[in-house]
C-alpha positions as CSV (number, residue, x, y, z in Angstrom):
1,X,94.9,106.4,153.5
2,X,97.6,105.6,151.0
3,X,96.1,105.3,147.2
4,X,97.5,102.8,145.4
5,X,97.3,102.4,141.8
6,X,98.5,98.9,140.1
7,X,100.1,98.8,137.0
8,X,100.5,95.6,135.5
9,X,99.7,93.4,132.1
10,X,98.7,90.6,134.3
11,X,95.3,90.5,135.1
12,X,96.1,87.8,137.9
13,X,99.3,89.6,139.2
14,X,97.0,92.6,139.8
15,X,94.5,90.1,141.6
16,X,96.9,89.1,143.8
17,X,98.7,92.8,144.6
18,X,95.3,93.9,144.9
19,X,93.6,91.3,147.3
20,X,97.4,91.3,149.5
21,X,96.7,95.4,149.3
22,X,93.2,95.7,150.2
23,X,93.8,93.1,153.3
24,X,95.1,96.5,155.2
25,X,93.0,99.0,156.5
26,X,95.3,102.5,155.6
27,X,95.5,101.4,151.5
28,X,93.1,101.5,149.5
29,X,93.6,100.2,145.8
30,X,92.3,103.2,143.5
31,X,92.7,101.6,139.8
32,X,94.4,99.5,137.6
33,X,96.2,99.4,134.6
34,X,97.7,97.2,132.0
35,X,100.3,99.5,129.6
36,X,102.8,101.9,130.6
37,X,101.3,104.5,129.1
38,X,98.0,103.9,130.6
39,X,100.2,104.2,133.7
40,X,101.5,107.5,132.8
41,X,98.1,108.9,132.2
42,X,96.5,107.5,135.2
43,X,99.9,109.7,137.4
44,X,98.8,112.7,135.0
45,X,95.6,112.3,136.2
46,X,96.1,112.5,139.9
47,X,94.8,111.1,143.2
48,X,97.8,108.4,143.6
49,X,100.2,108.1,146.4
50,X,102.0,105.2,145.0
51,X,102.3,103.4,141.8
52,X,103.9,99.7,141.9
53,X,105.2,99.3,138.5
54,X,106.0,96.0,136.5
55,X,109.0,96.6,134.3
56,X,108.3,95.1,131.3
57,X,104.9,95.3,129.9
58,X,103.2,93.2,127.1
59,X,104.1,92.5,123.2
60,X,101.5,95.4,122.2
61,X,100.4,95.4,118.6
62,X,103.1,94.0,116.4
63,X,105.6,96.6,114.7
64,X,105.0,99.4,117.4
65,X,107.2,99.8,120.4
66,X,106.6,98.6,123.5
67,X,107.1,101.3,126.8
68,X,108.8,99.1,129.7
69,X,108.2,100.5,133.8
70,X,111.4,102.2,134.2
71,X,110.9,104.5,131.0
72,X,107.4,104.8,132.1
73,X,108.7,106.0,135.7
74,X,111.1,108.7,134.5
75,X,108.3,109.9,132.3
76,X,106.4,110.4,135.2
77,X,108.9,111.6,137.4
78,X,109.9,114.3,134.5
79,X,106.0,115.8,133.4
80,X,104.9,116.2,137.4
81,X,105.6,118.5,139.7
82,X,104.3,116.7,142.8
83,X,104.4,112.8,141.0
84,X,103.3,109.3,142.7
85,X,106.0,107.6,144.1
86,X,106.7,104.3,141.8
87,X,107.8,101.2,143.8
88,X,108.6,98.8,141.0
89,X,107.4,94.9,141.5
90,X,108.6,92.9,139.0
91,X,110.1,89.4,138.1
92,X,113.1,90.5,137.1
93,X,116.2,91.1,139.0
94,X,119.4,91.5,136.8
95,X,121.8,94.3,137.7
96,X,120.5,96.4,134.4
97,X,116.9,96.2,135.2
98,X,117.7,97.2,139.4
99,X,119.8,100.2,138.1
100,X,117.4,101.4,135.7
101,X,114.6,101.7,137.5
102,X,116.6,103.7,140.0
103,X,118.1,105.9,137.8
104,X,115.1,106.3,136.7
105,X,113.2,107.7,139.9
106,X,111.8,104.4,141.2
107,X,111.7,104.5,145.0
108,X,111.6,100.9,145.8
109,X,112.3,97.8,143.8
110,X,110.2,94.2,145.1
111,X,110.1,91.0,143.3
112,X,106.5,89.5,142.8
113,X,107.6,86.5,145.0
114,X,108.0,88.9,148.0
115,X,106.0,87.5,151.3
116,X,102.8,89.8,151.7
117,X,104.1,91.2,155.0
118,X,107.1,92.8,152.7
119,X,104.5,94.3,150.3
120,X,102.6,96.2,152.6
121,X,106.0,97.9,154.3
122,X,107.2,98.3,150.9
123,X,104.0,100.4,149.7
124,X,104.2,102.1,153.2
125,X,108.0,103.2,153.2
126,X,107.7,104.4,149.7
127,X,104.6,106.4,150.1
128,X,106.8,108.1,153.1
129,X,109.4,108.7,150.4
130,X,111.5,105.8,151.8
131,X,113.6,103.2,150.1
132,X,111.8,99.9,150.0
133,X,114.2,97.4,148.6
134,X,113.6,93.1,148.9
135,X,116.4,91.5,150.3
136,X,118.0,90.5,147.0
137,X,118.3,93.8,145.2
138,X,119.6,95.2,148.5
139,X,122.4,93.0,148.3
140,X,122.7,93.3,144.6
141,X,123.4,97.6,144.8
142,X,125.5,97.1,147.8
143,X,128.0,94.5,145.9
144,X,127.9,97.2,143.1
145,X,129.0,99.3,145.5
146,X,131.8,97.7,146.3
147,X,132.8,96.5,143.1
148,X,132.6,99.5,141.0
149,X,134.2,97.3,138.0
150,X,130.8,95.7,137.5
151,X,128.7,98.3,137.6
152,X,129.4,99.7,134.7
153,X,126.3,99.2,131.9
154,X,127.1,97.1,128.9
155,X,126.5,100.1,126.9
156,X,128.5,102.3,129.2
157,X,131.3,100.0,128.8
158,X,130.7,100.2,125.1
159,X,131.0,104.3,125.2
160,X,134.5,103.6,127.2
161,X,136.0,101.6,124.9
162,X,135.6,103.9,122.5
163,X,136.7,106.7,124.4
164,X,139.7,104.2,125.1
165,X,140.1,104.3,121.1
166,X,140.1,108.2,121.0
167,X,136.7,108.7,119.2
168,X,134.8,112.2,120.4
169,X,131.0,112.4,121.5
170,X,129.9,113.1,118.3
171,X,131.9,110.0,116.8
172,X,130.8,107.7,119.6
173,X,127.1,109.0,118.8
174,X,127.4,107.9,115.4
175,X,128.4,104.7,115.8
176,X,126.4,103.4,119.0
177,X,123.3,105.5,117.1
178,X,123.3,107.9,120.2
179,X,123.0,111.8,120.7
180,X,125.3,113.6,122.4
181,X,123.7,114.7,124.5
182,X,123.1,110.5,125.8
183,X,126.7,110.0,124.7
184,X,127.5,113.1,127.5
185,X,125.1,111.2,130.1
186,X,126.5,108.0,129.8
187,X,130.0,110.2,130.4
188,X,129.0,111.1,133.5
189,X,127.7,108.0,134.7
190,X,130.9,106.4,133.9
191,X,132.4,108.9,135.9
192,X,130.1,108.8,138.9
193,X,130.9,105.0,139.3
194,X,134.3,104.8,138.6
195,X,135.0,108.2,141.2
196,X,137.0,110.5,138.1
197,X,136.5,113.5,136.6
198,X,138.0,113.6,133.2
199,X,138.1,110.9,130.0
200,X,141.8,110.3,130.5
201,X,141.1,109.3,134.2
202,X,138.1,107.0,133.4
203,X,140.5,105.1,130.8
204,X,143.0,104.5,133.1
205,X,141.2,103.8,136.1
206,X,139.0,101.0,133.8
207,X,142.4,99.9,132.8
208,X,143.6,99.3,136.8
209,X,140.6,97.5,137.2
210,X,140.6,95.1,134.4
211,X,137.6,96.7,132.8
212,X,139.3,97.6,129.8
């Protein structure tokens, strides 16, 4: 039996995951929540196979920050030793969301419009630690893939231009408000993508490409 546990701010979204869910016999919906912190206690907690995670969660109480899916998910991912696996079902579908909730440890990524047959294989390839992507965000990584110029972040594209410029870690930190140590991640993400090893090479491959 695969436990599910729905995390969601919609009371009718979880209605509808949870009636699509419980229509087959090996899942069996064990909870619900409505924050991302509620989320992150309920994974603490235990007795969850697979979490499907909405990315962006309510307003909260004014003046306090609100924790999206994808920080919720690496939380997770980074505070348990044997964590649920997070498939992330959500309404949103932009390159930066996708990526993030990768990055961050999500195994599969469905929109809420996805036909119920394509729920039920989604929660059932994830709980096997299988990539369950819809259709559309599929295609989405795979022309990423081939494109490497647009898969650069806005803010990693930020951190390049100033590397471009000849500003150091800790003088791109200052300005963009960062660490180093994020300023150093972001580094080697730009790297990753754009198949280098060194600033110097990242600036002048961006340049071939027409990202800088």
């Amino acid at each position: 039996m695969i436990r599910v546990l729905l995390a969601d701010d919609h009371e009718i979204v979880r209605m509808g995951l949870r009636a699509v869910l419980e229509s087959a016999e090996d899942i069996e919906v064990v909870g619900e929540v409505a924050t991302a912190e509620a989320a992150i206690a309920a994974a603490q907690a235990g007795g969850i196979d697979v979490m499907l995670m909405d990315l962006r969660f309510g307003a909260g109480v004014e003046g306090t920050r609100v924790m999206g899916g994808a920080e919720a998910t690496a939380t997770i991912r980074s505070t348990m030793s044997t964590p649920p696996k997070v498939l992330v079902v959500t309404n949103y579908d932009t390159d930066a969301d996708i990526l993030g909730a990768i990055e961050a440890g999500a195994v599969g990524y469905l929109l809420k419009d996805a036909p119920p047959v394509e729920l039920l294989a989604a929660v059932r390839s994830t709980a096997e630690g299988d990539s369950a992507l819809s259709p559309i965000v599929a295609d989405k990584l795979m022309t990423r893939v081939r494109t490497p110029r647009s898969s650069l972040t806005p803010r990693e594209l930020e951190v390049l231009k100033l590397v471009a410029g000849g500003a150091s870690n800790r003088e791109i930190g200052r300005l963009l408000l960062l660490s180093e140590a994020t300023v150093k991640s972001h580094l080697v993400h730009i790297y990753d993508k754009l198949g280098v090893r060194s600033r110097t090479s990242a600036v002048a491959s961006a340049r071939e490409q027409g990202v800088l």
